[in-house]
C-alpha positions, 0 to 999 in steps of 0.5 A, a space after each residue: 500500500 503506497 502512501 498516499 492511500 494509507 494517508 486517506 485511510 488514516 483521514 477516513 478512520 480518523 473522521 468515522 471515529 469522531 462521528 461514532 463518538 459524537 452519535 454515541 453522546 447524542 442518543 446515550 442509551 447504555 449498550 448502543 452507547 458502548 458500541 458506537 463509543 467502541 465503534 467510534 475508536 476503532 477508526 480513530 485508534 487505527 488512524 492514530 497508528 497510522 500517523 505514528 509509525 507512517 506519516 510520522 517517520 516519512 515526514 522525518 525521512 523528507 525533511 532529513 532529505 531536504 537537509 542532505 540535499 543541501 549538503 549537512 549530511 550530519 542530520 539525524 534520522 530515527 530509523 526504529 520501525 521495520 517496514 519500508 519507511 525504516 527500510 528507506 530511512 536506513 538506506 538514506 541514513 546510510 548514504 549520508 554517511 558515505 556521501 559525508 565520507 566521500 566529501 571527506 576523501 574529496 577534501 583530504 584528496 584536495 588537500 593532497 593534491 594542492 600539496 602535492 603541487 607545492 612539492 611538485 613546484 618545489 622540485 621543479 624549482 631545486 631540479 632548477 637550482 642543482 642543474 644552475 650549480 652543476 653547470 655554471 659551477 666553478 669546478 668541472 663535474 664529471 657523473 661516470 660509473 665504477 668502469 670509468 664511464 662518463 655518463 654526464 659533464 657540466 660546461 666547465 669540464 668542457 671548457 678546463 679540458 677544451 673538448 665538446 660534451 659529446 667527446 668528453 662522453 666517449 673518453 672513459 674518465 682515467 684516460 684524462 689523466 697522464 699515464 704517470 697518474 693512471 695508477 694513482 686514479 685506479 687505486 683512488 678509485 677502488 678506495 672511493 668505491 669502499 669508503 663512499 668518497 676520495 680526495 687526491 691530486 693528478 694531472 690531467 691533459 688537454 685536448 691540445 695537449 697541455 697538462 694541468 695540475 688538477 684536485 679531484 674530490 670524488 663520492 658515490 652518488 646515491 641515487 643510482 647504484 654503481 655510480 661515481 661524482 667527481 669534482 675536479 678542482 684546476 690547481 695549476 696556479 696553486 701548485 705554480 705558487 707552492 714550486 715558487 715559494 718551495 724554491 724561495 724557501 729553499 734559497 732562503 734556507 740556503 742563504 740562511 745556511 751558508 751565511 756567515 751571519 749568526 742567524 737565528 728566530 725565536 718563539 714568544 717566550 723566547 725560545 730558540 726554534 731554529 738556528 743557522 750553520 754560522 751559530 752553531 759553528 760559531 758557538 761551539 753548540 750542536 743544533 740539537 743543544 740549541 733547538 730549545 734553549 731560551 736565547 738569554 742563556 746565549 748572552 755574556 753576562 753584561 748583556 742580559 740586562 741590556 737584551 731585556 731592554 733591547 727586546 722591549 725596544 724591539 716590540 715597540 719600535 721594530 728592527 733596530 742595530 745594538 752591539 751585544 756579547 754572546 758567549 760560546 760554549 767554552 765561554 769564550 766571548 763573542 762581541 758583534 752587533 744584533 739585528 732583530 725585529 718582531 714577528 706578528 701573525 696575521 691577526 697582530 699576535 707577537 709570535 717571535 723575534 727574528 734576528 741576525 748577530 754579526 760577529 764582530 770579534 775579529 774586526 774588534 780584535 783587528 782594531 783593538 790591535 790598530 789601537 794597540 799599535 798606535 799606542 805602542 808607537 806614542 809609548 815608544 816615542 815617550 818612552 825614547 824621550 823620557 829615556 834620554 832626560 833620565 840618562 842625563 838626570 841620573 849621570 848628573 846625579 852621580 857627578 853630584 854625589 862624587 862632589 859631596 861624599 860627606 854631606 849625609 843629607 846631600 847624599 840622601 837626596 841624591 840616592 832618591 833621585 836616583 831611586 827614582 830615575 830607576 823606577 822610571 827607567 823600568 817604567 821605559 823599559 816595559 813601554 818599550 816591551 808592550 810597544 814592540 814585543 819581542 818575538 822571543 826564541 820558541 823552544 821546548 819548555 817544562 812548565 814546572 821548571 820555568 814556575 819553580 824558577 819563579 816561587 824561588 825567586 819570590 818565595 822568600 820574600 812573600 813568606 816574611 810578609 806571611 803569605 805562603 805559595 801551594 804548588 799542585 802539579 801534575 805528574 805528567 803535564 806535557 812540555 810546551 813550545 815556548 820563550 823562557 824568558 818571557 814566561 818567567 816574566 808573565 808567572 812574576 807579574 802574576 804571583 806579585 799580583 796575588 801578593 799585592 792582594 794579600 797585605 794580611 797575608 794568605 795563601 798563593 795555590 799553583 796548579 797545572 793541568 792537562 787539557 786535551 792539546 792545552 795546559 792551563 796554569 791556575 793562580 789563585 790568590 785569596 785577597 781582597 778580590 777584584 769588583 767587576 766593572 774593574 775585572 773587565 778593564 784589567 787588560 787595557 794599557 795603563 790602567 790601575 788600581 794600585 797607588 804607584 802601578 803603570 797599568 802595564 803589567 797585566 796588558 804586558 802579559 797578556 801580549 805575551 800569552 797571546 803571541 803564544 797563541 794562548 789566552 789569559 783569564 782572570 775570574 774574581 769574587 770581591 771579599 773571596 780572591 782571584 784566579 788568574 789562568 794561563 792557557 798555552 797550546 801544546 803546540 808550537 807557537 
C-alpha cells in the first residue's frame, strides 16, 4: 500500500471515529452507547497508528532529505520501525554517511593534491637550482660509473679540458689523466668505491695537449647504484705558487745556511726554534743543544740586562742595530752587533723575534790591535824621550854625589833621585816591551821548571810578609813550545799580583793541568778580590788600581800569552780572591 492511500485511510478512520463518538453522546442509551463509543475508536485508534509509525517517520525521512540535499549530511534520522519507511530511512541514513565520507576523501584528496603541487613546484624549482650549480659551477663535474664511464659533464669540464660534451662522453674518465697518474686514479678509485668518497691530486691533459695540475674530490652518488661524482678542482696556479715559494724557501734556507751571519728566530717566550750553520759553528753548540734553549742563556753576562731592554725596544719600535756579547760554549766571548725585529701573525699576535748577530770579534780584535799599535808607537816615542832626560838626570846625579861624599843629607837626596830615575827607567823599559814585543826564541819548555824558577825567586820574600805559595802539579803535564824568558816574566807579574792582594797575608795555590792539546796554569790568590766593572778593564794599557802601578803589567802579559797563541783569564769574587789562568797550546807557537 503506497502512501498516499494509507494517508486517506488514516483521514477516513480518523473522521468515522469522531462521528461514532459524537452519535454515541447524542442518543446515550447504555449498550448502543458502548458500541458506537467502541465503534467510534476503532477508526480513530487505527488512524492514530497510522500517523505514528507512517506519516510520522516519512515526514522525518523528507525533511532529513531536504537537509542532505543541501549538503549537512550530519542530520539525524530515527530509523526504529521495520517496514519500508525504516527500510528507506536506513538506506538514506546510510548514504549520508558515505556521501559525508566521500566529501571527506574529496577534501583530504584536495588537500593532497594542492600539496602535492607545492612539492611538485618545489622540485621543479631545486631540479632548477642543482642543474644552475652543476653547470655554471666553478669546478668541472664529471657523473661516470665504477668502469670509468662518463655518463654526464657540466660546461666547465668542457671548457678546463677544451673538448665538446659529446667527446668528453666517449673518453672513459682515467684516460684524462697522464699515464704517470693512471695508477694513482685506479687505486683512488677502488678506495672511493669502499669508503663512499676520495680526495687526491693528478694531472690531467688537454685536448691540445697541455697538462694541468688538477684536485679531484670524488663520492658515490646515491641515487643510482654503481655510480661515481667527481669534482675536479684546476690547481695549476696553486701548485705554480707552492714550486715558487718551495724554491724561495729553499734559497732562503740556503742563504740562511751558508751565511756567515749568526742567524737565528725565536718563539714568544723566547725560545730558540731554529738556528743557522754560522751559530752553531760559531758557538761551539750542536743544533740539537740549541733547538730549545731560551736565547738569554746565549748572552755574556753584561748583556742580559741590556737584551731585556733591547727586546722591549724591539716590540715597540721594530728592527733596530745594538752591539751585544754572546758567549760560546767554552765561554769564550763573542762581541758583534744584533739585528732583530718582531714577528706578528696575521691577526697582530707577537709570535717571535727574528734576528741576525754579526760577529764582530775579529774586526774588534783587528782594531783593538790598530789601537794597540798606535799606542805602542806614542809609548815608544815617550818612552825614547823620557829615556834620554833620565840618562842625563841620573849621570848628573852621580857627578853630584862624587862632589859631596860627606854631606849625609846631600847624599840622601841624591840616592832618591836616583831611586827614582830607576823606577822610571823600568817604567821605559816595559813601554818599550808592550810597544814592540819581542818575538822571543820558541823552544821546548817544562812548565814546572820555568814556575819553580819563579816561587824561588819570590818565595822568600812573600813568606816574611806571611803569605805562603801551594804548588799542585801534575805528574805528567806535557812540555810546551815556548820563550823562557818571557814566561818567567808573565808567572812574576802574576804571583806579585796575588801578593799585592794579600797585605794580611794568605795563601798563593799553583796548579797545572792537562787539557786535551792545552795546559792551563791556575793562580789563585785569596785577597781582597777584584769588583767587576774593574775585572773587565784589567787588560787595557795603563790602567790601575794600585797607588804607584803603570797599568802595564797585566796588558804586558797578556801580549805575551797571546803571541803564544794562548789566552789569559782572570775570574774574581770581591771579599773571596782571584784566579788568574794561563792557557798555552801544546803546540808550537
Amino acid at each position: 500500500m503506497n502512501i498516499q492511500k494509507k494517508g486517506i485511510l488514516f483521514s477516513l478512520g480518523l473522521s468515522i471515529g469522531m462521528m461514532g463518538i459524537a452519535l454515541g453522546i447524542e442518543k446515550f442509551h447504555w449498550p448502543k452507547s458502548l458500541l458506537y463509543a467502541f465503534m467510534g475508536l476503532v477508526p480513530m485508534t487505527w488512524g492514530y497508528f497510522v500517523f505514528k509509525k507512517i506519516s510520522q517517520p516519512l515526514s522525518q525521512l523528507l525533511e532529513g532529505i531536504r537537509i542532505f540535499s543541501s549538503g549537512h549530511f550530519d542530520y539525524p534520522i530515527e530509523f526504529n520501525s521495520k517496514n519500508e519507511i525504516g527500510e528507506l530511512s536506513r538506506a538514506v541514513a546510510h548514504l549520508a554517511e558515505e556521501l559525508t565520507h566521500a566529501n571527506k576523501t574529496i577534501d583530504l584528496l584536495s588537500k593532497e593534491k594542492e600539496h602535492l603541487k607545492v612539492v611538485e613546484n618545489e622540485l621543479e624549482e631545486k631540479k632548477e637550482y642543482y642543474h644552475r650549480l652543476f653547470e655554471y659551477s666553478n669546478d668541472a663535474v664529471f657523473i661516470y660509473d665504477f668502469e670509468g664511464r662518463i655518463l654526464e659533464v657540466n660546461a666547465k669540464a668542457c671548457q678546463m679540458l677544451g673538448y665538446t660534451r659529446k667527446e668528453l662522453l666517449r673518453i672513459p674518465f682515467l684516460e684524462l689523466q697522464t699515464e704517470e697518474e693512471l695508477e694513482k686514479c685506479k687505486a683512488a678509485i677502488r678506495t672511493g668505491t669502499k669508503t663512499g668518497s676520495i680526495r687526491y691530486e693528478s694531472v690531467f691533459r688537454r685536448k691540445d695537449g697541455q697538462t694541468i695540475d688538477v684536485e679531484i674530490s670524488s663520492s658515490i652518488v646515491e641515487i643510482k647504484k654503481g655510480i661515481m661524482q667527481s669534482i675536479v678542482s684546476n690547481i695549476t696556479e696553486r701548485k705554480e705558487m707552492e714550486r715558487s715559494l718551495r724554491e724561495s724557501e729553499e734559497k732562503f734556507r740556503t742563504f740562511m745556511e751558508t751565511a756567515s751571519d749568526l742567524m737565528y728566530i725565536t718563539d714568544a717566550n723566547g725560545i730558540l726554534t731554529y738556528v743557522n750553520d754560522a751559530m752553531v759553528h760559531t758557538l761551539g753548540f750542536t743544533k740539537e743543544e740549541l733547538i730549545g734553549m731560551p736565547f738569554q742563556d746565549l748572552l755574556y753576562k753584561e748583556s742580559i740586562e741590556s737584551s731585556k731592554a733591547l727586546r722591549q725596544e724591539w716590540l715597540e719600535l721594530g728592527e733596530d742595530v745594538h752591539p751585544l756579547i754572546l758567549e760560546s760554549k767554552n765561554r769564550r766571548k763573542i762581541y758583534g752587533e744584533m739585528k732583530a725585529v718582531a714577528i706578528y701573525d696575521t691577526q697582530g699576535k707577537f709570535q717571535g723575534i727574528r734576528g741576525v748577530f754579526r760577529d764582530m770579534t775579529e774586526r774588534r780584535k783587528i782594531e783593538q790591535s790598530q789601537r794597540l799599535a798606535e799606542l805602542g808607537q806614542l809609548a815608544a816615542d815617550m818612552a825614547h824621550e823620557v829615556n834620554n832626560h833620565i840618562m842625563i838626570i841620573q849621570t848628573r846625579g852621580k857627578i853630584a854625589q862624587l862632589r859631596k861624599p860627606d854631606d849625609p843629607e846631600w847624599k840622601n837626596d841624591l840616592e832618591i833621585i836616583l831611586n827614582q830615575c830607576a823606577q822610571t827607567q823600568d817604567i821605559v823599559k816595559r813601554l818599550l816591551l808592550f810597544s814592540k814585543p819581542s818575538r822571543g826564541e820558541f823552544k821546548e819548555v817544562n812548565i814546572h821548571d820555568v814556575l819553580n824558577l819563579v816561587i824561588g825567586l819570590v818565595e822568600e820574600q812573600f813568606r816574611h810578609h806571611h803569605v805562603h805559595i801551594e804548588k799542585h802539579f801534575h805528574p805528567r803535564l806535557p812540555f810546551i813550545q815556548a820563550d823562557e824568558k818571557q814566561m818567567q816574566e808573565v808567572f812574576i807579574n802574576l804571583l806579585r799580583n796575588a801578593y799585592e792582594a794579600m797585605p794580611e797575608g794568605g795563601v798563593i795555590t799553583i796548579r797545572t793541568l792537562p787539557r786535551r792539546d792545552e795546559i792551563h796554569i791556575h793562580v789563585t790568590d785569596t785577597g781582597c778580590g777584584i769588583s767587576e766593572n774593574d775585572l773587565k778593564q784589567i787588560f787595557n794599557p795603563f790602567f790601575t788600581t794600585k797607588e804607584n802601578g803603570t797599568g802595564l803589567g797585566l796588558s804586558v802579559c797578556y801580549g805575551i800569552i797571546k803571541a803564544h797563541k794562548g789566552d789569559l783569564r782572570y775570574t774574581s769574587k770581591l771579599g773571596e780572591g782571584t784566579t788568574a789562568t794561563v792557557i798555552l797550546p801544546v803546540k808550537a807557537g
